[in-house]
C-alpha positions in Angstrom: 83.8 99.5 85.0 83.5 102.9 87.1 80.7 103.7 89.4 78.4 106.2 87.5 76.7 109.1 88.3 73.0 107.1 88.4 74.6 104.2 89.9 76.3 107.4 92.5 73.0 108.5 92.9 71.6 104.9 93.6 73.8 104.2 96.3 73.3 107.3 98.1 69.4 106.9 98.4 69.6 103.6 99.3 72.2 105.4 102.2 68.9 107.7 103.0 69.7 110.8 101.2 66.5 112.7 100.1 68.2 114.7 97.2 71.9 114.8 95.9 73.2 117.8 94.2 74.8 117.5 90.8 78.2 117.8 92.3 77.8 115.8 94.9 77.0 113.0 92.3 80.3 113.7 90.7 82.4 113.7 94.0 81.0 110.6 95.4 81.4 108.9 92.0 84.9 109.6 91.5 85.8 109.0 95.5 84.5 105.8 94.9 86.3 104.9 91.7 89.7 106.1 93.2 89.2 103.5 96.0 87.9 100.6 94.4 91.1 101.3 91.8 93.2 101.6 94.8 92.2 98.1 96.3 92.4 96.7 92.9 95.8 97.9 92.4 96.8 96.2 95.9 94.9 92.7 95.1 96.9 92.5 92.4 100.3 93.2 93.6 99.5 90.5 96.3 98.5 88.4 93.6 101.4 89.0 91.6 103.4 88.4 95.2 101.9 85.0 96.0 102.8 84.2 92.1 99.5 83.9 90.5 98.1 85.6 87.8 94.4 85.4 89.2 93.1 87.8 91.8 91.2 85.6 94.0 88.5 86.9 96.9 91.3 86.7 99.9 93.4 89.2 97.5 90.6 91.7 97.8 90.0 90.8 101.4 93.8 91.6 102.1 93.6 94.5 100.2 90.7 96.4 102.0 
């Protein structure tokens, strides 16, 4: 499931931002998605490697 806009938006105010333009939203929503995919892409491969078919946490851990 990608990272929304709100969920975007969420995030950065937790992070301490007072306001967030539209575009910023958008930016930091899809730099986000691009790097969770890219760590999911990884996990899997090492996955794959070590002959399983389930991702398991040290798979993301690697993969960071």
């Amino acid at each position: 499931m990608p990272v929304s806009n709100l969920a975007a938006k969420r995030m950065l105010k937790e992070a301490g931002a007072k306001r967030v333009s539209d575009d910023a939203l958008t930016e930091f929503a899809e730099t986000v998605n691009r790097y969770a995919y890219k760590i999911a892409a990884k996990a899997i491969r090492l996955a794959s490697h070590a002959k399983r078919k389930t991702v398991n946490k040290e798979d993301i851990e690697l993969a960071k």
